[in-house]
PDB file with SEQRES, HELIX, SHEET and CRYST1 records, atoms N, CA, C and O in Angstrom:
SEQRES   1 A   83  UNK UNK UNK UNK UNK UNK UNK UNK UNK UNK UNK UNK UNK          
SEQRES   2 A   83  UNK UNK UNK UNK UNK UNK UNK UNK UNK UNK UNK UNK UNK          
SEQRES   3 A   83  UNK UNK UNK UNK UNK UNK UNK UNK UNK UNK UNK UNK UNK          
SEQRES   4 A   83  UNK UNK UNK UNK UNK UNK UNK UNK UNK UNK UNK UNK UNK          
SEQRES   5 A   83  UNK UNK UNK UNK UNK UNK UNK UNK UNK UNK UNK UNK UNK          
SEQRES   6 A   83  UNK UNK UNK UNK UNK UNK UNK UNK UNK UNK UNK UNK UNK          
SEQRES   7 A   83  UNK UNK UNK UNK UNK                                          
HELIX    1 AA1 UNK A    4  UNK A   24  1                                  21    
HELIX    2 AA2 UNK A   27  UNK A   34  1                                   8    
HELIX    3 AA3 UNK A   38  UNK A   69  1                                  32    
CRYST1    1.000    1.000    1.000  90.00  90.00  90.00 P 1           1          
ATOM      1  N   UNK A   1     -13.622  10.667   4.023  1.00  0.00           N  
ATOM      2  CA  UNK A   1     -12.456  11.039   3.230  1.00  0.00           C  
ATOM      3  C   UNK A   1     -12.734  12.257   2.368  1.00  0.00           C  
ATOM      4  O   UNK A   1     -11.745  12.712   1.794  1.00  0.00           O  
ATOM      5  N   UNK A   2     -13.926  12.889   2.162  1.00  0.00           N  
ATOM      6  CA  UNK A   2     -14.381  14.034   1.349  1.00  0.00           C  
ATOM      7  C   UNK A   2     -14.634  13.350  -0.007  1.00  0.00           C  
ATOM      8  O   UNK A   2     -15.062  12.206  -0.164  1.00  0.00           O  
ATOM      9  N   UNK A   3     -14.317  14.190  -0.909  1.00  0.00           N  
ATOM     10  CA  UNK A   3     -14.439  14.478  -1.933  1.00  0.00           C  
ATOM     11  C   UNK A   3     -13.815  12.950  -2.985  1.00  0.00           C  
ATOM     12  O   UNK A   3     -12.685  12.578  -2.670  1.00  0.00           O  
ATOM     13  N   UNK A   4     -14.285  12.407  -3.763  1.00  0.00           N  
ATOM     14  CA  UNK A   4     -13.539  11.057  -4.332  1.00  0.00           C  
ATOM     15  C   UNK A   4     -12.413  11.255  -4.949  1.00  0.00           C  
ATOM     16  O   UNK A   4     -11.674  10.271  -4.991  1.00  0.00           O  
ATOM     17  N   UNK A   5     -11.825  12.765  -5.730  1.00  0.00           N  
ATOM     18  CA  UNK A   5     -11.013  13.019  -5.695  1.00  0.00           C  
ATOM     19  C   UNK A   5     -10.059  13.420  -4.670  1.00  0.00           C  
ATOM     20  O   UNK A   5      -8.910  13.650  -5.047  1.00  0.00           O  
ATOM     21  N   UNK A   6     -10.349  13.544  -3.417  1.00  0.00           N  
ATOM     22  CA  UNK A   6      -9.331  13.820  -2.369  1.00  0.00           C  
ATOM     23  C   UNK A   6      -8.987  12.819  -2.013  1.00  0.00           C  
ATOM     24  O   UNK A   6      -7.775  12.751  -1.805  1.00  0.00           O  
ATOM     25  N   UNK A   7      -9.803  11.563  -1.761  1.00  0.00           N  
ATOM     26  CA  UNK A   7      -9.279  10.382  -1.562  1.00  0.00           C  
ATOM     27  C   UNK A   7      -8.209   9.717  -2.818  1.00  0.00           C  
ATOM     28  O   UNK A   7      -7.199   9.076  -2.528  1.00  0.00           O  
ATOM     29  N   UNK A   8      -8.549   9.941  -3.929  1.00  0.00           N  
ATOM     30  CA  UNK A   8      -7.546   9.297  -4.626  1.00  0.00           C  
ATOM     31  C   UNK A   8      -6.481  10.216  -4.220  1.00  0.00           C  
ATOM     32  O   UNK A   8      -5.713   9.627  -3.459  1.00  0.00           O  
ATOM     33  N   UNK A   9      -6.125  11.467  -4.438  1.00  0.00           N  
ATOM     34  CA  UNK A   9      -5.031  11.966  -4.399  1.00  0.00           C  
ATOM     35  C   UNK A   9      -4.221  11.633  -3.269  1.00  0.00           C  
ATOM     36  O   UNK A   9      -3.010  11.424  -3.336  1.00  0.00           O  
ATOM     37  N   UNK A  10      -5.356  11.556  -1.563  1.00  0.00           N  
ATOM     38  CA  UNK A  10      -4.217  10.753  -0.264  1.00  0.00           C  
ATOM     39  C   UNK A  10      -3.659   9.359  -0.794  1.00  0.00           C  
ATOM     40  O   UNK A  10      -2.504   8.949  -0.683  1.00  0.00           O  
ATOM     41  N   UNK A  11      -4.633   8.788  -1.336  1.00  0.00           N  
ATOM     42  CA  UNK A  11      -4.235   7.424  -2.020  1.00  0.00           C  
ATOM     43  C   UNK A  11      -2.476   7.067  -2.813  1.00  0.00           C  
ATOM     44  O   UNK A  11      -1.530   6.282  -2.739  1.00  0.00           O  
ATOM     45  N   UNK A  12      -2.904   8.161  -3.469  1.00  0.00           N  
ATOM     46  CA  UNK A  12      -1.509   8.384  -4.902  1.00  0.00           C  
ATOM     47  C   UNK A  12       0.100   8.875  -3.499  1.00  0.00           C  
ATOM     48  O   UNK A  12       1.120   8.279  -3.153  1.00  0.00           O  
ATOM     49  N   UNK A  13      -0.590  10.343  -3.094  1.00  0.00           N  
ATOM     50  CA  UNK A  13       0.627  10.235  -2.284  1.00  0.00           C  
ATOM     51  C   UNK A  13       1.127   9.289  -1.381  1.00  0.00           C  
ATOM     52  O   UNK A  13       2.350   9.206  -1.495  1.00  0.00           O  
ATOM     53  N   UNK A  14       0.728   8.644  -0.645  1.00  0.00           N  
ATOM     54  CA  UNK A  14       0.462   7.745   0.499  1.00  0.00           C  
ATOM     55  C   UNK A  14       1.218   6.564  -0.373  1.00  0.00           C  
ATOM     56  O   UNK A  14       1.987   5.965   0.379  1.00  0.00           O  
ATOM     57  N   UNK A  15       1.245   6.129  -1.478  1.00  0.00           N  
ATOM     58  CA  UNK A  15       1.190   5.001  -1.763  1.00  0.00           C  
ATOM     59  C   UNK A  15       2.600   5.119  -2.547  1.00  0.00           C  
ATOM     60  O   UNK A  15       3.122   4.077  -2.941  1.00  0.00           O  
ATOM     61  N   UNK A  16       3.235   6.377  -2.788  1.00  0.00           N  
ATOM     62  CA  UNK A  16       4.522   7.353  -3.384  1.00  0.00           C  
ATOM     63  C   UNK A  16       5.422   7.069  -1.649  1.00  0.00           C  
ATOM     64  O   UNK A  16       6.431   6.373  -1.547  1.00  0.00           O  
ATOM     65  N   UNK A  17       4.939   7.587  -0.801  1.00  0.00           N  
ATOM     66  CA  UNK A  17       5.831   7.741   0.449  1.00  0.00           C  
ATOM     67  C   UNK A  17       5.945   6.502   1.210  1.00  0.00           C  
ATOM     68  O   UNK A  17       6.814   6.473   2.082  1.00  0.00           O  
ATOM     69  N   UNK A  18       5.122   5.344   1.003  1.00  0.00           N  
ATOM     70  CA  UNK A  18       5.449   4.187   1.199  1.00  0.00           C  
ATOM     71  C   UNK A  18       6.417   3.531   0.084  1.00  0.00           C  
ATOM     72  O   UNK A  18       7.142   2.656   0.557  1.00  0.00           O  
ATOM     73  N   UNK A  19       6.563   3.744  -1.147  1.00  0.00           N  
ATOM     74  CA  UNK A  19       7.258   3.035  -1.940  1.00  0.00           C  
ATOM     75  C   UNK A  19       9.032   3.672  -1.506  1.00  0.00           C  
ATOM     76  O   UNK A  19      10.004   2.945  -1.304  1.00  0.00           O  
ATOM     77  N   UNK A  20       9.009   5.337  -1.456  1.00  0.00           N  
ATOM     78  CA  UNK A  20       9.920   5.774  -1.353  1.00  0.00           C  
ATOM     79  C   UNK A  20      10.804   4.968  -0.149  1.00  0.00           C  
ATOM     80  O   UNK A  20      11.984   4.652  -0.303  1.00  0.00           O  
ATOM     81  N   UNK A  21       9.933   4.663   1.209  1.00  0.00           N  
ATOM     82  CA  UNK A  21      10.413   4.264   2.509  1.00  0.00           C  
ATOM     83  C   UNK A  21      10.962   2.665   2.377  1.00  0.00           C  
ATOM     84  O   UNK A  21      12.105   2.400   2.749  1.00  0.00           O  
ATOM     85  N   UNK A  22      10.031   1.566   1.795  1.00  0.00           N  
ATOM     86  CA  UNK A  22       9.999   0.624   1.105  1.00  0.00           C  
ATOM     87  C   UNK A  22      11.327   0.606   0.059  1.00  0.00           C  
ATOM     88  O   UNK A  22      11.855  -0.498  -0.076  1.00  0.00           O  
ATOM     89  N   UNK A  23      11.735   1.393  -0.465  1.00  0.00           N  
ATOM     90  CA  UNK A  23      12.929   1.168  -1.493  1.00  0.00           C  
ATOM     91  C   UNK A  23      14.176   1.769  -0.794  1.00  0.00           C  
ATOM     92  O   UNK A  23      15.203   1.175  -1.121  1.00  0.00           O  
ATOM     93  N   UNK A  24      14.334   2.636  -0.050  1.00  0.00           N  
ATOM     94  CA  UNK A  24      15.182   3.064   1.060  1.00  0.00           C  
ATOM     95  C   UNK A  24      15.769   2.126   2.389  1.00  0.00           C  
ATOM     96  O   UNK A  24      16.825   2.174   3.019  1.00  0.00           O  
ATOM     97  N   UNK A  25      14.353   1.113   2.508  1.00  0.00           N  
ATOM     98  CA  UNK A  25      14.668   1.071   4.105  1.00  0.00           C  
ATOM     99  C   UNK A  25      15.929   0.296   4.231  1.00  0.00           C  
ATOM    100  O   UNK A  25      16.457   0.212   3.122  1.00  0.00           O  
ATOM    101  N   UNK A  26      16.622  -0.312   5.170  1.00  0.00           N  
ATOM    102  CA  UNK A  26      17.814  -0.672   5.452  1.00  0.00           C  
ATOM    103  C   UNK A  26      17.802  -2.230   4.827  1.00  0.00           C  
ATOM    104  O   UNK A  26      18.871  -2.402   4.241  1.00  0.00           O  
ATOM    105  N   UNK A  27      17.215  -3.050   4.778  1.00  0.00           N  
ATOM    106  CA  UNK A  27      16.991  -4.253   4.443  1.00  0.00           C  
ATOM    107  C   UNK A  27      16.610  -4.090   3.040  1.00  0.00           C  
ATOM    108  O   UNK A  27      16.491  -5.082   2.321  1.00  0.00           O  
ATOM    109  N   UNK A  28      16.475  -3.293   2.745  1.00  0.00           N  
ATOM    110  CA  UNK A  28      16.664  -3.610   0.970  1.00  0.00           C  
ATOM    111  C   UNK A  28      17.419  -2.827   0.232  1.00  0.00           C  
ATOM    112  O   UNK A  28      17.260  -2.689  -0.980  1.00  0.00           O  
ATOM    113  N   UNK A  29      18.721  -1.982   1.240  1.00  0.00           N  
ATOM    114  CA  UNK A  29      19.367  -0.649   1.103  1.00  0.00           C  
ATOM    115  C   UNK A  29      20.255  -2.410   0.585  1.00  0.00           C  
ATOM    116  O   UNK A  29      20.353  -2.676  -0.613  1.00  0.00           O  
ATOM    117  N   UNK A  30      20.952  -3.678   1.968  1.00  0.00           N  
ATOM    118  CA  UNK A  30      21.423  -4.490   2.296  1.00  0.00           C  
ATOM    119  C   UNK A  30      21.068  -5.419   1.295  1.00  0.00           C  
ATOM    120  O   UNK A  30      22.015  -6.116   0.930  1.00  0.00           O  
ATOM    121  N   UNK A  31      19.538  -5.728   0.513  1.00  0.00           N  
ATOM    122  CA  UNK A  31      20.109  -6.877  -0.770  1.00  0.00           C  
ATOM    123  C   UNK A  31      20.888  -5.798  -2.213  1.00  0.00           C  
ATOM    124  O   UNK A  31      21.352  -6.570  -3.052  1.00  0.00           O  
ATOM    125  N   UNK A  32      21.047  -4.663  -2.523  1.00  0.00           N  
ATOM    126  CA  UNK A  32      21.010  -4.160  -3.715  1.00  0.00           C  
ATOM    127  C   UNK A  32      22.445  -3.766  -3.135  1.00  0.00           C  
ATOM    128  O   UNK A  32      22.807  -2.704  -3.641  1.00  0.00           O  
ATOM    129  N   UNK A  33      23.288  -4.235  -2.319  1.00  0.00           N  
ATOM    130  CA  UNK A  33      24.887  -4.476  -2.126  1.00  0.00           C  
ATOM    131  C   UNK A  33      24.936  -5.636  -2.354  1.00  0.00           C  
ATOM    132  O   UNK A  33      25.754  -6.029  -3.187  1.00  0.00           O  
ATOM    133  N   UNK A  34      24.023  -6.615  -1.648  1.00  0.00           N  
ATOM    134  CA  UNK A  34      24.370  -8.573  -1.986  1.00  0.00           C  
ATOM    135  C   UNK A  34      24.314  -8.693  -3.695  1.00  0.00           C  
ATOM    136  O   UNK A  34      24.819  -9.623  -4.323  1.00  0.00           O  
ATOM    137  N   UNK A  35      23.570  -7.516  -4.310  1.00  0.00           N  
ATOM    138  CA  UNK A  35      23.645  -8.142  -5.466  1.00  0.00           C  
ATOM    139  C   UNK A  35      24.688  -8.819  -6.435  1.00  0.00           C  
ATOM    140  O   UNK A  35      25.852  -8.451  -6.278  1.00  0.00           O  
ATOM    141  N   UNK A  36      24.454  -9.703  -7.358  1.00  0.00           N  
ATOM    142  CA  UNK A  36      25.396  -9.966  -8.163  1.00  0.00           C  
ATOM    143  C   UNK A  36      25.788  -9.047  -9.410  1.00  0.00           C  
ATOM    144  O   UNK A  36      26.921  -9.070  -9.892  1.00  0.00           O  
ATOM    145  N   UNK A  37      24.953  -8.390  -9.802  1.00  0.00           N  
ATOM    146  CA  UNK A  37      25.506  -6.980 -10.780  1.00  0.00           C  
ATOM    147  C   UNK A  37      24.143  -6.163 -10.859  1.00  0.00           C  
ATOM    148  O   UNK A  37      23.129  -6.379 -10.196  1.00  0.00           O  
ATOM    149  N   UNK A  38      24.331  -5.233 -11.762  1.00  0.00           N  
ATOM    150  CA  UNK A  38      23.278  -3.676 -11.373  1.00  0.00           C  
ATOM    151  C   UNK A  38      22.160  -4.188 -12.196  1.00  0.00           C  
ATOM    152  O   UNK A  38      21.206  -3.412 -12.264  1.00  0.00           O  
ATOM    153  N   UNK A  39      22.041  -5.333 -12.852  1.00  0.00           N  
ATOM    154  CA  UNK A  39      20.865  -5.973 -13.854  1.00  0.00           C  
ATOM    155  C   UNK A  39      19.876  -6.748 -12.804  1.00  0.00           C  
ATOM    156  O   UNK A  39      18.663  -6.689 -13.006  1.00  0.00           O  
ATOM    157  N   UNK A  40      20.486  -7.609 -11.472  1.00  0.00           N  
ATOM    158  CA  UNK A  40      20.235  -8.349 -10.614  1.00  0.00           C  
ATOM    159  C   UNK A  40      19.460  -7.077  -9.674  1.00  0.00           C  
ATOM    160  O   UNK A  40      18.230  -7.066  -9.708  1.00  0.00           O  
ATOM    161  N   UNK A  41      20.090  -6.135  -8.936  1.00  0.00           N  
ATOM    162  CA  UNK A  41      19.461  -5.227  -8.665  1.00  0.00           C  
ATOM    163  C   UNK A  41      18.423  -4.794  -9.244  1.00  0.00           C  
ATOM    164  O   UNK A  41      17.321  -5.262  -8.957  1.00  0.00           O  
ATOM    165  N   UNK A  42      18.598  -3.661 -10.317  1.00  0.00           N  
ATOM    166  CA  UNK A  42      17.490  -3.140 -10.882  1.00  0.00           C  
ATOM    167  C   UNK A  42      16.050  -4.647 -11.174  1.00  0.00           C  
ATOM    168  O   UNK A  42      14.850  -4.380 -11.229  1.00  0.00           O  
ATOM    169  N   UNK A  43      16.468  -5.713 -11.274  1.00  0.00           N  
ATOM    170  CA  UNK A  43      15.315  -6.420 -11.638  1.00  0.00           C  
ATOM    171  C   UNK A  43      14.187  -6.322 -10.295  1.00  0.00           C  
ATOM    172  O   UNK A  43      12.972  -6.159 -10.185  1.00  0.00           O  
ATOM    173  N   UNK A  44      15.672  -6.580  -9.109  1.00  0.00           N  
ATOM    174  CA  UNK A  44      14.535  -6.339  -7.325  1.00  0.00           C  
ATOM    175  C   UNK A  44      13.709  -5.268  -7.592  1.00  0.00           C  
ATOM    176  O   UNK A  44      12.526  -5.498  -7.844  1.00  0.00           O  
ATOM    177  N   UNK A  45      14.184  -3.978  -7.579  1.00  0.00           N  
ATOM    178  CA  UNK A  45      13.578  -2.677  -7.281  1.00  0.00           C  
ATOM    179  C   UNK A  45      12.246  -2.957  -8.681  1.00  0.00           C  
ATOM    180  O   UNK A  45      11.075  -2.864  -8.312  1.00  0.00           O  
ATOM    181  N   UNK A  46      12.384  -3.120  -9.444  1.00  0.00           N  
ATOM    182  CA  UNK A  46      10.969  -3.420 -10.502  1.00  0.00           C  
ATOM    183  C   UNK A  46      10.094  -4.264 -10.028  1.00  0.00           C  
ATOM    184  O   UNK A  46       9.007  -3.748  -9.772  1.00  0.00           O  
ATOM    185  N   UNK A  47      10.191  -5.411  -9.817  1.00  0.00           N  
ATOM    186  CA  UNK A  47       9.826  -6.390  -8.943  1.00  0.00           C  
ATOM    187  C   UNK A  47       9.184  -6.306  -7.614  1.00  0.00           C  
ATOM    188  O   UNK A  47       8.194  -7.010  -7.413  1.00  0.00           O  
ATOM    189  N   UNK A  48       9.668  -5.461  -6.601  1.00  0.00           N  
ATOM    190  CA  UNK A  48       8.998  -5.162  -5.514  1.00  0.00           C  
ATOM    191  C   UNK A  48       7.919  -4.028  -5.746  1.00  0.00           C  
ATOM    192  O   UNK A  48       6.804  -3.876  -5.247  1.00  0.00           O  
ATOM    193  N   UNK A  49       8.604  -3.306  -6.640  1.00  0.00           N  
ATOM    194  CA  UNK A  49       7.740  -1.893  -7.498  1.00  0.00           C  
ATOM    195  C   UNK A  49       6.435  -2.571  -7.766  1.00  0.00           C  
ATOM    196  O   UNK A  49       5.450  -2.226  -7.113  1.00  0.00           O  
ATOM    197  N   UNK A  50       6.339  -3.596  -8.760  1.00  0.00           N  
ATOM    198  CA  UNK A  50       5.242  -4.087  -8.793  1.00  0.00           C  
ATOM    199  C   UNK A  50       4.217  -4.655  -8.196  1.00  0.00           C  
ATOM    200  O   UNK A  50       3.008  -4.655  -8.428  1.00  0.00           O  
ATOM    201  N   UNK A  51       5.374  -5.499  -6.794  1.00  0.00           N  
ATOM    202  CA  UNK A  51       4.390  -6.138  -6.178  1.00  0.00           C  
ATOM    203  C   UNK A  51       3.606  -5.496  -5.068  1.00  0.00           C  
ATOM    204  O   UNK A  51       2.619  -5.985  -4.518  1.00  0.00           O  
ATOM    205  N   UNK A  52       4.370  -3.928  -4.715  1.00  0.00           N  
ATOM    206  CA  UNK A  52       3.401  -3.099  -3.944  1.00  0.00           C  
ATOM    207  C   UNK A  52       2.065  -2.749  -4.687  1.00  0.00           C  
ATOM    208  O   UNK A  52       0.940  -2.954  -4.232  1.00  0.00           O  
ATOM    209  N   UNK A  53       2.343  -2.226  -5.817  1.00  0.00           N  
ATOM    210  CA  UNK A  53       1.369  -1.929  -6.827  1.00  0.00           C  
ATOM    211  C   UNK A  53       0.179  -2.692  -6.512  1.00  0.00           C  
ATOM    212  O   UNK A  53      -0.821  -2.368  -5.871  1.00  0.00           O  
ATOM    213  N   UNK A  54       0.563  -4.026  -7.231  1.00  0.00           N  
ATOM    214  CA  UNK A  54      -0.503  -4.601  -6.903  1.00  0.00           C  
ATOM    215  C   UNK A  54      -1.000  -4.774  -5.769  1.00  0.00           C  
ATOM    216  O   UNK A  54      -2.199  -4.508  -5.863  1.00  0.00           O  
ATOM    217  N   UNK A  55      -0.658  -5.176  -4.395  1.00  0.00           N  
ATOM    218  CA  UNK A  55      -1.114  -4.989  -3.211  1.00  0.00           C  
ATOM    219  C   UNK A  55      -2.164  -4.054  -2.687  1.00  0.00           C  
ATOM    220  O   UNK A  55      -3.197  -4.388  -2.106  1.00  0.00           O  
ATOM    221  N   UNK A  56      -1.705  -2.658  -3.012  1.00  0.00           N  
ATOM    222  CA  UNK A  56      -2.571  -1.500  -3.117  1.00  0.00           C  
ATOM    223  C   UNK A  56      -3.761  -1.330  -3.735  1.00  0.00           C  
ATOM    224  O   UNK A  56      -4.760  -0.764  -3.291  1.00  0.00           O  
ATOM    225  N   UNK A  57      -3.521  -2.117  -5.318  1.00  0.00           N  
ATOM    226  CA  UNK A  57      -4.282  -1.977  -5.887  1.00  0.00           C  
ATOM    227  C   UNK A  57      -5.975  -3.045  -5.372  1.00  0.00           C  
ATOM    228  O   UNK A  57      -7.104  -2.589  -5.198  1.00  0.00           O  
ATOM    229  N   UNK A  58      -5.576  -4.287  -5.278  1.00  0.00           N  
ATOM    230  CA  UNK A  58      -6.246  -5.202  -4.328  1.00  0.00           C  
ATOM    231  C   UNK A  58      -6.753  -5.027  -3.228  1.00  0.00           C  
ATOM    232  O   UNK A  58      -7.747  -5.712  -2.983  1.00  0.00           O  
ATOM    233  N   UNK A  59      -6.438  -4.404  -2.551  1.00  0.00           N  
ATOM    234  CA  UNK A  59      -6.305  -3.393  -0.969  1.00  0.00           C  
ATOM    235  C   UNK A  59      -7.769  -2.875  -1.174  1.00  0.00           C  
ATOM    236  O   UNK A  59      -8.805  -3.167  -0.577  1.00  0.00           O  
ATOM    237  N   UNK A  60      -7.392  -1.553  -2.764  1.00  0.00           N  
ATOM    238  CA  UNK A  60      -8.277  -0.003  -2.703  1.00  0.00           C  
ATOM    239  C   UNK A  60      -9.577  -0.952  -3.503  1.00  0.00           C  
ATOM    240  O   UNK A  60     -10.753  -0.591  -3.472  1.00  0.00           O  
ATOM    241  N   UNK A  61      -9.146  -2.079  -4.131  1.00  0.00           N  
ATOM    242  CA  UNK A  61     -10.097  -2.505  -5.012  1.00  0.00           C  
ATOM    243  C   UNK A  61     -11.302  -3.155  -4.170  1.00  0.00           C  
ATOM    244  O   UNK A  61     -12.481  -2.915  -4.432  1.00  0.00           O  
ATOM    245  N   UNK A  62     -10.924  -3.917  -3.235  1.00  0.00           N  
ATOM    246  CA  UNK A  62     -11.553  -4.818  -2.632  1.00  0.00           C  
ATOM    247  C   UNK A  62     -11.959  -4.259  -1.382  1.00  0.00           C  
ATOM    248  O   UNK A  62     -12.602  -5.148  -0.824  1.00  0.00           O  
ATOM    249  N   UNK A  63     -11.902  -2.883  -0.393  1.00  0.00           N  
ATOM    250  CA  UNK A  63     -12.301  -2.032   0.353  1.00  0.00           C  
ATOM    251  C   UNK A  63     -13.455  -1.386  -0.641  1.00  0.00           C  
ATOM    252  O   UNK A  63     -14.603  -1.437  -0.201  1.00  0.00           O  
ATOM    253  N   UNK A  64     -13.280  -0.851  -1.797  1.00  0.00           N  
ATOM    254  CA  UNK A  64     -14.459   0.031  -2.470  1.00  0.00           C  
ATOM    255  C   UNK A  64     -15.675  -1.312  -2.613  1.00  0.00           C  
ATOM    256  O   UNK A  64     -16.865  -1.092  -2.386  1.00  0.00           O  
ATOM    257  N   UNK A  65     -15.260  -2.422  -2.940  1.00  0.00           N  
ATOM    258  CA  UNK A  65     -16.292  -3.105  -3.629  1.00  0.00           C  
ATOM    259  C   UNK A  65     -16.988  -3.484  -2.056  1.00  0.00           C  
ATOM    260  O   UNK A  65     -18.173  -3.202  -1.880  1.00  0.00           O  
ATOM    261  N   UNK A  66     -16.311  -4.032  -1.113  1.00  0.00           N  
ATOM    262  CA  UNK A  66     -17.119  -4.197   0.080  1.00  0.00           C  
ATOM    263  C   UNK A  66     -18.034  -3.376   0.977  1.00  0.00           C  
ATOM    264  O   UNK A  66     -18.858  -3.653   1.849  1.00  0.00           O  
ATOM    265  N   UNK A  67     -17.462  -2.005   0.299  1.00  0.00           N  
ATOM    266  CA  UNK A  67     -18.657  -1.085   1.032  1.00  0.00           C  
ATOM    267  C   UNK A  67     -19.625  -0.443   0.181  1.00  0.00           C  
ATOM    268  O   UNK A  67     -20.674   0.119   0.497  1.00  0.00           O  
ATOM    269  N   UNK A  68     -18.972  -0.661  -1.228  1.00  0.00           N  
ATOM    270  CA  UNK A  68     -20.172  -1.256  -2.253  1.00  0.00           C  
ATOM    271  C   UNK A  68     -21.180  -1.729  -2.367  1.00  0.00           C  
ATOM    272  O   UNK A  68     -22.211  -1.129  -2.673  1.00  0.00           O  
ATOM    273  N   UNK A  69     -21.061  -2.957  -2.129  1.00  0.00           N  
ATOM    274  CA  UNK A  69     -21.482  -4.339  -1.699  1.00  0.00           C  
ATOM    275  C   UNK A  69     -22.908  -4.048  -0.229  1.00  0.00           C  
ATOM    276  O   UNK A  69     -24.138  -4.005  -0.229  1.00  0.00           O  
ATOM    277  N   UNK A  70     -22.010  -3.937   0.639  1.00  0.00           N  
ATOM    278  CA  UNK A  70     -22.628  -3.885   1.632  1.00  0.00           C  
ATOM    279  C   UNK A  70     -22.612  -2.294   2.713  1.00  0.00           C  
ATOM    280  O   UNK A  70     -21.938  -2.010   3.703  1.00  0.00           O  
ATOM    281  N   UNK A  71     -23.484  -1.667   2.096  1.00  0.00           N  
ATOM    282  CA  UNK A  71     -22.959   0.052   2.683  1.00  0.00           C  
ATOM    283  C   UNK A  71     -23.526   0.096   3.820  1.00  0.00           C  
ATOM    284  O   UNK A  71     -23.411   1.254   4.221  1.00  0.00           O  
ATOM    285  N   UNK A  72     -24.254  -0.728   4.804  1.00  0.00           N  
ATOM    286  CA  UNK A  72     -24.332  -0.081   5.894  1.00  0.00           C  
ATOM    287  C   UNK A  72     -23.254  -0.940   7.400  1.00  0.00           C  
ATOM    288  O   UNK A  72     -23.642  -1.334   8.499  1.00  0.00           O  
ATOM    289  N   UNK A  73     -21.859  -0.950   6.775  1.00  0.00           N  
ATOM    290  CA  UNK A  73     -21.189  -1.343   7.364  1.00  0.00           C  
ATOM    291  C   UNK A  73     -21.297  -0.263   8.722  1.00  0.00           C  
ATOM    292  O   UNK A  73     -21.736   0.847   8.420  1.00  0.00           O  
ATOM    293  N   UNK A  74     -21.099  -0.378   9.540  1.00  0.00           N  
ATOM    294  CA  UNK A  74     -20.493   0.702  10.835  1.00  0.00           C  
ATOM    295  C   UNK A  74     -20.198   0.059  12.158  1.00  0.00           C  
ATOM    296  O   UNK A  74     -20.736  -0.880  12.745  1.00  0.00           O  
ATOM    297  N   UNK A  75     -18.961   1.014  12.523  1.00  0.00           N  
ATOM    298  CA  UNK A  75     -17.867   0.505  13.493  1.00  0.00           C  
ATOM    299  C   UNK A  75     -18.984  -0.244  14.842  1.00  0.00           C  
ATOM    300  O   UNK A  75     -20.020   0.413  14.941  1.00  0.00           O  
ATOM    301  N   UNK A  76     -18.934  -1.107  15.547  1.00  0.00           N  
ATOM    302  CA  UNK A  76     -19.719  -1.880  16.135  1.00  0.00           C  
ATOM    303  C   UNK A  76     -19.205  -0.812  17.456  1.00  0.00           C  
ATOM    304  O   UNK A  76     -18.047  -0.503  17.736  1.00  0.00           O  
ATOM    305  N   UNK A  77     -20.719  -0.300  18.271  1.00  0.00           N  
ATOM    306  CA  UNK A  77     -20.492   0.878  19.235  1.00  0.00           C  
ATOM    307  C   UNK A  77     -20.545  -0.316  20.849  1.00  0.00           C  
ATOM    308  O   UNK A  77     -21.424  -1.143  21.091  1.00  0.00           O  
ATOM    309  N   UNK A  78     -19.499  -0.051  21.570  1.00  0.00           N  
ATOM    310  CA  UNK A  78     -19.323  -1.003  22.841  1.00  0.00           C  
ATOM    311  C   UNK A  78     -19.856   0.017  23.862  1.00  0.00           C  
ATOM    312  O   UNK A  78     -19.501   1.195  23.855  1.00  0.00           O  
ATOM    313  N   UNK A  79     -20.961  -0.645  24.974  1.00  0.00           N  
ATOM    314  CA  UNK A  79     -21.244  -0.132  25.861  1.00  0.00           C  
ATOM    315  C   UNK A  79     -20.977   0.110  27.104  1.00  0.00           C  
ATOM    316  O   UNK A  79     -21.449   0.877  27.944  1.00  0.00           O  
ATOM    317  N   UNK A  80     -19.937  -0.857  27.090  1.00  0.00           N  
ATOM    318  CA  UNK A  80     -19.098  -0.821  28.731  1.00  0.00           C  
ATOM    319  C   UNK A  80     -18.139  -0.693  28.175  1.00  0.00           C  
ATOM    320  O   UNK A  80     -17.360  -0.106  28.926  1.00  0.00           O  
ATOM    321  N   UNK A  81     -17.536  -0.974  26.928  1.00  0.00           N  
ATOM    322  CA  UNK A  81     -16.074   0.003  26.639  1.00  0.00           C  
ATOM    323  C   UNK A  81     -14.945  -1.245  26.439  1.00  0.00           C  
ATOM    324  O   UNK A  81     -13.854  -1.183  25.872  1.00  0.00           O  
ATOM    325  N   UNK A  82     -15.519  -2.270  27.031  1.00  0.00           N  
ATOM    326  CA  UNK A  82     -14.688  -3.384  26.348  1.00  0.00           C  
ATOM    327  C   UNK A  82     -14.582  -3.804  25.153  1.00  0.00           C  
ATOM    328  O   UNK A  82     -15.463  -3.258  24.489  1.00  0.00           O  
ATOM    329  N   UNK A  83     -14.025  -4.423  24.589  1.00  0.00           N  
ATOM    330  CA  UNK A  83     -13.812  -4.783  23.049  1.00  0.00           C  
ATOM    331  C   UNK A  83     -14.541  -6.190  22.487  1.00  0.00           C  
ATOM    332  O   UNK A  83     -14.414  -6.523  21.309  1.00  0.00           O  
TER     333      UNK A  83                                                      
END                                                                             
């Protein structure tokens, strides 16, 4: 990934263009019409806001600590090409 700052920054955007797609997509375009008023709405969009957050955050947290942990992870090399 280079530099630890280049990785956070794919991180930050990456994690901006999923929320954007995530708050757009058609199925949640479809509950924030079911809603019962714009308080009921806005609570979803905070709510899912958060719970990507955290996801990500758990995700980036628990990938750093495992190769942390254990750094000589590497992709297992197949010799006949099967899996």
């Amino acid at each position: 990934m280079g530099e630890p700052w280049e990785a956070l920054i794919w991180a930050i955007i990456l994690g901006l263009v999923w929320s954007a797609v995530i708050a757009i997509c058609p199925w949640q375009s479809s509950r924030y019409l079911m809603a019962k008023n714009e308080h009921v709405a806005i609570r979803s969009v905070v709510l899912a806001t958060v719970s990507i957050i955290a996801i990500y955050l758990f995700l980036h947290l628990s990938i750093s600590t495992i190769t942390t942990v254990k750094a000589d992870i590497y992709p297992k090399k197949y010799s006949s090409g099967l899996p």
